[in-house]
N, C-alpha and C positions, 0 to 999 in steps of 0.2 A: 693581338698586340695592337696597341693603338698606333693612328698614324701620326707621325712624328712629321711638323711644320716647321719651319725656319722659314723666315719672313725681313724684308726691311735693308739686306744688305747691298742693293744697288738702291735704293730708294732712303735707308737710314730711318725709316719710317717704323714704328712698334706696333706692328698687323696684327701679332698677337692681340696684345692690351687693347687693340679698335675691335678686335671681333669678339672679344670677350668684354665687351661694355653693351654689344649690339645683342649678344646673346641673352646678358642680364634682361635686358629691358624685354625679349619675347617672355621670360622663364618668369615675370613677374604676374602675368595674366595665367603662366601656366600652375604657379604656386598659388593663384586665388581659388583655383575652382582642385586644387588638391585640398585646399582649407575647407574649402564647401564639401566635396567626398568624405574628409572625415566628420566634418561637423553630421552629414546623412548618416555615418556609420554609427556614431555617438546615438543619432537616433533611432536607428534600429536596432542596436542594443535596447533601447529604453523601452521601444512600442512591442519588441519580441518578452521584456522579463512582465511586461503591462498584460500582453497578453497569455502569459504564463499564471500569475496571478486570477486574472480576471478568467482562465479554466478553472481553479482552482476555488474558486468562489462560486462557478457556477454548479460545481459538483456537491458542494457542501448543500447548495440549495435544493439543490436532485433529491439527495440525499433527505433533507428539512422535511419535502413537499411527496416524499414515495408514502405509499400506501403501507411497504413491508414497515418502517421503522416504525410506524404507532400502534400497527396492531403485533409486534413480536411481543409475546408475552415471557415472564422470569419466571422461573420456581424457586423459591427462596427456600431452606432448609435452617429450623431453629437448631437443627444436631446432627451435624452433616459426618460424626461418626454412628449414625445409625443411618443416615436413609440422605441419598441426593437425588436431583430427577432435574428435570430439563421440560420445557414447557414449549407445544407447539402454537404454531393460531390459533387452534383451533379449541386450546384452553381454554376455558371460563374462568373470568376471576375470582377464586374461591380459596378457601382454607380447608387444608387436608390433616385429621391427625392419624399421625402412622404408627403401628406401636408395633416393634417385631418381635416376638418372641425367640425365634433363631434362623440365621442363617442358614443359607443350604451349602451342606458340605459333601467334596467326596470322597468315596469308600477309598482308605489305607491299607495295607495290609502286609505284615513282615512275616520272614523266618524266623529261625530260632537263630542265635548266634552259632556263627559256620566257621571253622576252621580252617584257612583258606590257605593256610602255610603248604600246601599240596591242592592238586586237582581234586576235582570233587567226588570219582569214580573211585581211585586212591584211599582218600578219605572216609568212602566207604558209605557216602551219601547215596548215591547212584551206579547200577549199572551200566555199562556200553549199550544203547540202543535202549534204555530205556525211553519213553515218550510220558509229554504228560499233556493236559490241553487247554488250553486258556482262550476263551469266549471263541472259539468255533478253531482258535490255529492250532497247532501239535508243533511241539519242540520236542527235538530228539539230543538225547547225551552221547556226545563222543569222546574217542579217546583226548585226553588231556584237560576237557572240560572245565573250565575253573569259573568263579562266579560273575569274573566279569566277561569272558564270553557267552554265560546263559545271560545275562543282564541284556547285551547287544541283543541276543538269538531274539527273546522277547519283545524289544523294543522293533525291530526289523519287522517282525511280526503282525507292531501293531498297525504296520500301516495297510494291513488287510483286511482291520475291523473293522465291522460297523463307526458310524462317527459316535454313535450315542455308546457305543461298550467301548471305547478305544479305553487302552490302559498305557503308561508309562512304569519303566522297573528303573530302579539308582539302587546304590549300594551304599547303607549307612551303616558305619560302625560293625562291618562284616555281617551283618544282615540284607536277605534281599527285600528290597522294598517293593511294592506295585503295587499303582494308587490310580484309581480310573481319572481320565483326565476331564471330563463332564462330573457336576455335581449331581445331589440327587439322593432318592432313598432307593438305589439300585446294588445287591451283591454284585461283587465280580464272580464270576461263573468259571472255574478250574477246576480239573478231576487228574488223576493218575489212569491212564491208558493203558501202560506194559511198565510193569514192575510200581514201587514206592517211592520215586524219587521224592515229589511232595511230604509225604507223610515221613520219609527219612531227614527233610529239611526244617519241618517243621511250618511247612506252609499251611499243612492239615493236621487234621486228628479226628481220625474216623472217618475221614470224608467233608468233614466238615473245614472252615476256617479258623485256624487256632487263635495266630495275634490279630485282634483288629484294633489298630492304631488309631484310625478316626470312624467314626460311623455316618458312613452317608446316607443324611437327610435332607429331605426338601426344607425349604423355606416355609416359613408360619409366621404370618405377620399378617396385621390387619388392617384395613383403611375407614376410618369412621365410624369404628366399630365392625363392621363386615370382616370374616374369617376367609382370609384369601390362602391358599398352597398353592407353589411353585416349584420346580426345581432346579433355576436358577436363579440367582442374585442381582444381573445384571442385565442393563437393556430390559427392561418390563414393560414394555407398550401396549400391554392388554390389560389393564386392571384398572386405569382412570383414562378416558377418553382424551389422548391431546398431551396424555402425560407420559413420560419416562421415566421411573422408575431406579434405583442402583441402592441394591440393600447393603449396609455395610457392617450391621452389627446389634446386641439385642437391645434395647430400648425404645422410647419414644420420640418421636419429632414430629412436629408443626410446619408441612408443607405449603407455603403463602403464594399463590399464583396469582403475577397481579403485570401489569405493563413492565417493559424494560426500560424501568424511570431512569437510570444509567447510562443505557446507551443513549437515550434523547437528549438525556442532559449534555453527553459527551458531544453530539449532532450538532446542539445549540452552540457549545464552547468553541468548537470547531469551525461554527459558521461567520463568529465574533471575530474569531482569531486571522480565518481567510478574508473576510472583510476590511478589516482594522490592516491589513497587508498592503492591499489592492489601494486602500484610499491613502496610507500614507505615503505608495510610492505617488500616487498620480497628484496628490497634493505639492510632493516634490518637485515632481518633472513641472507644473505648471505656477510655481508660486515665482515670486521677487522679492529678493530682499535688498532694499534701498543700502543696509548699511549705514556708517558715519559718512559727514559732508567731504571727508578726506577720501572715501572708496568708491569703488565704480559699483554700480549693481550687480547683485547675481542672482542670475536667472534661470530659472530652471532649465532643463535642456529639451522640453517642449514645452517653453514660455511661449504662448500667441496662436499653439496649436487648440483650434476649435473644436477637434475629436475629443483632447483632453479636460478641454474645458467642460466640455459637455458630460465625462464619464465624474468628474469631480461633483459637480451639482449635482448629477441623477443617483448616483451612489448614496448622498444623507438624503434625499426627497426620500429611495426606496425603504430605505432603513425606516427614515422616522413618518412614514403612509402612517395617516391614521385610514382604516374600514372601516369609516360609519355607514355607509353607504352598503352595505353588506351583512358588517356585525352593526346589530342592533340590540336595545334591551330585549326583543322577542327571541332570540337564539344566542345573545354572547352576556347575559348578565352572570354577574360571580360577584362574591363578598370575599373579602381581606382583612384580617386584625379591626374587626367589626365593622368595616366601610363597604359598601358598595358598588360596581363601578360596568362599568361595559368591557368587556375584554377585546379590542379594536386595534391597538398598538403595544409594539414591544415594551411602550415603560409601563402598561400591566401587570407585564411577566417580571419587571426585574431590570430590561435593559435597555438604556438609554445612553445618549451623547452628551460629551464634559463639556460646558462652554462652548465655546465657538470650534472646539476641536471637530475634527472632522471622523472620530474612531469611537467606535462603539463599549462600551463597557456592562458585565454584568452587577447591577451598584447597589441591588438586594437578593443575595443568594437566597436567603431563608424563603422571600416570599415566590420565587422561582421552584423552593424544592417543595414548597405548602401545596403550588399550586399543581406542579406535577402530581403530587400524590391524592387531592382531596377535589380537584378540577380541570381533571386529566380532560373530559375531549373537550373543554373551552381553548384549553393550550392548544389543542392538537388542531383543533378548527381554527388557531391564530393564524397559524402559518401553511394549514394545507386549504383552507378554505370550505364556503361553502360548495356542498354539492348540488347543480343547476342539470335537471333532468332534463329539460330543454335540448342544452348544450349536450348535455351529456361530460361536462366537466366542473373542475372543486375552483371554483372563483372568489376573490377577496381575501385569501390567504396572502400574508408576507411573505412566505417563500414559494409560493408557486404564482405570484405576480415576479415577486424581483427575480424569479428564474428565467422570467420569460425576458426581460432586459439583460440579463448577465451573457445568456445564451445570445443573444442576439451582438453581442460584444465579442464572446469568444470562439464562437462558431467557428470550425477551421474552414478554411477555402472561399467563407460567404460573408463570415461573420466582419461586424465592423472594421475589429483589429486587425483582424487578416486580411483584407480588401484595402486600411492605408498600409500595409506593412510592404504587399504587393505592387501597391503604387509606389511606393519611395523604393522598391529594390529595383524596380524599372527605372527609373532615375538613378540609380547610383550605379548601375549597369551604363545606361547611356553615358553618362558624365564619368566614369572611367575609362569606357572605348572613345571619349573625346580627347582624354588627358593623354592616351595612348597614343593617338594620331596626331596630337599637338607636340609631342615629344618626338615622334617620327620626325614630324615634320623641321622641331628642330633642331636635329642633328643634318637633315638634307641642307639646310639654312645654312649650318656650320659649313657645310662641305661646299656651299655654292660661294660663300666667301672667302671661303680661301679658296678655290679656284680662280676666283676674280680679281684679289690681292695677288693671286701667283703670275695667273695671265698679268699684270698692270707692271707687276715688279719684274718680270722676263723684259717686257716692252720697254721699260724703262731701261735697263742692262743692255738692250740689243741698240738701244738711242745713244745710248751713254758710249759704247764701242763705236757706233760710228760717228759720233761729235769728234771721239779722239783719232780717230781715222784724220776726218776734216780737215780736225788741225793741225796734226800729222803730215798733211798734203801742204799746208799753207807752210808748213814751216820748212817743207823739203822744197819751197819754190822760191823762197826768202834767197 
């Protein structure tokens, strides 16, 4: 509860209103440097989304300047209901024609249709304790037996096979079904043991397999002419080095193994889009806009900071590097829509900056997608560089130079941003624990003047009692 003052009534003086004009005048040095706190905190909001940004710019560059993105190669499929495949490094770029003649399928096989209105001993299919044996298990008929208890018996079963004989049983349209679950040109192997239960169902005849529903075959399909069998469809990593395989039906296709001009394209778009971010927050935070002669300026919220000044210029220098100095006619010459040219900078490829904007644009698709397809390592040596044996690293690359400045921005704990981010949170630390202590101090302020207004107005009370005394005495001597 607060302390409750009264002030003034031997003295008729307003202590309040005096110590509350004296308080103003401290609380106006103490609301300066709460204005300077937030304006800090204004700033590190900016220098934290700056350095969010400028990771995210450095990664895209990671990304530009790895090694994995220019050599992952694609397998294109002209008929991807007959044959798809998946391309490792270690693909060659070539054209594959596949031509399948069939799928590998596997072995089906039903009963006769069963009468299932009753168990199946009942019924007269089976006796009690008959056995019969499917790929090495024995199933036994018991009393009450019905088809979808042997369906379970079987399936239970199968998880004692082999992987490659494993079978599954279902039940379609009251027949028993079991269908190996591996493809292949493999029978399933089942006999009758003790009594006919099979050949009462009509699983057999003679010993043999009556219905066969599907017939399981290998795969027969070709590559380049070359007669390949397999007996499965799927995952085929031994038939073309580097390649994978997924057969999916009879005909032919045109398997194209060539770079993953998609994903690089997507690398590049991404690298645009992270940069074009970066530079137009930092153009924000560090521009001025004058305004009409009636407005005050406004100014970015690190207008005059020299960090940002500095990431605002190095940012279009990195973009618009030309590498002559590196790329030269002897390793980076390439033609275009019948011109000629050195491949050295990004408006080579396609992409360059609007006027004095500070954002990058891609402003010829077509001759960005010519080039990835028809000038693939000139693009790819744009931006990872050459390789200097010396060094033992890829130099004059655009993205493996601007990585080495992005990084050096976003680095956590060392990196530029992080190191003024640092600084200024030590200063908004300190400059809060001062605002803290200036406000301690005053409320003591508060308390010291009115104890001193209390002590002056007591004294004044204790004067005033005896003046009246005084003349009290003069008047009782009158």
């Amino acid at each position: 509860m607060p302390t409750l003052h009264i002030g003034g009534l031997s003295s008729g003086y307003d202590y309040e209103s005096m110590i509350e004009q004296l308080m103003a005048a401290r609380q106006v040095s103490i609301d300066s440097k709460s204005d300077d706190l937030d304006e800090l905190d204004y700033d590190l909001g900016a220098w934290t989304q700056i350095n969010t940004d400028a990771s995210s710019l450095t990664d895209a560059l990671d990304d530009l300047r790895s090694f994995d993105l220019w050599r992952n190669m694609y397998a294109e499929s002209s008929y991807e209901s007959v044959v798809t495949a998946t391309a490792d490094v270690a693909s060659a770029e070539q054209n594959y024609t596949i031509k399948v003649t069939n799928i590998a399928t596997a072995q089906s096989i039903s009963s006769d249709y069963l009468d299932t209105s009753t168990d199946l001993i009942t019924a007269g299919y089976a006796s009690e304790g008959d056995i019969f044996e499917i790929e090495g298990q024995q199933i036994t008929f018991e009393s009450g037996e019905t088809l979808s208890t042997l369906r379970t018996k079987i399936n239970d079963a199968a998880a004692n096979m082999d992987e490659d004989v494993r079978v599954k049983a279902s039940i379609v349209d009251n027949h028993l079904v079991i269908t190996r679950e591996k493809t292949g040109a493999s029978d399933i192997s089942l006999s009758d043991v003790s009594g006919l239960s099979l050949e009462s169902m009509g699983v057999l005849t003679g010993g043999l397999i009556k219905n066969e529903d599907v017939e399981g075959l290998d795969a027969n399909f070709s590559v380049n002419g070359i007669t390949i069998t397999r007996s499965s469809n799927d995952q085929l990593d031994d038939v073309v080095d580097g390649l994978t395989i997924n057969l999916k039906g009879a005909g032919t296709s045109t398997v194209d193994i060539h770079p993953d001009r998609d994903a690089i394209k997507e690398s590049i778009l991404n690298f645009i889009e992270t940069y074009n971010t970066l530079a137009e927050l930092a153009d924000e935070c560090a521009s001025i806009s004058l305004g009409s002669s009636s407005e005050l300026a406004q100014k970015g919220e690190l207008y005059g900071d020299s960090l940002i000044n500095s990431i605002k210029s190095s940012l279009r220098q990195q973009a618009t590097d030309v590498k002559s100095s590196v790329l030269t006619a002897d390793n980076a010459s390439y033609t275009y829509a019948g011109q000629t040219g050195i491949m050295d900078n990004l408006s080579d490829i396609g992409i360059w900056t609007s006027g004095e904007s500070n954002q990058l644009e891609l402003i010829d698709e077509d001759r960005l997608d010519y080039l990835l397809e028809y000038d693939f390592d000139n693009v790819s040596q744009l931006f990872r560089g050459v390789y200097n044996e010396s060094t033992v690293s890829y130099e004059g690359g655009i993205a493996a130079d601007f990585y080495k400045y992005a990084s050096k921005l976003s680095t956590p704990l060392t990196g530029d941003i992080a190191t003024q981010i640092a600084s200024m949170t030590e200063d908004y630390d300190d400059l809060s624990d001062r605002i803290t202590e200036m406000e301690d101090d005053l409320a003591d302020y508060e308390q010291q003047l009115w104890e001193e207004f209390t002590a002056m107005e007591d004294a004044l009370a204790e004067m005033k009692q005896q003046t009246e005394y005084i003349k009290g005495m003069f008047s009782s001597g009158s």
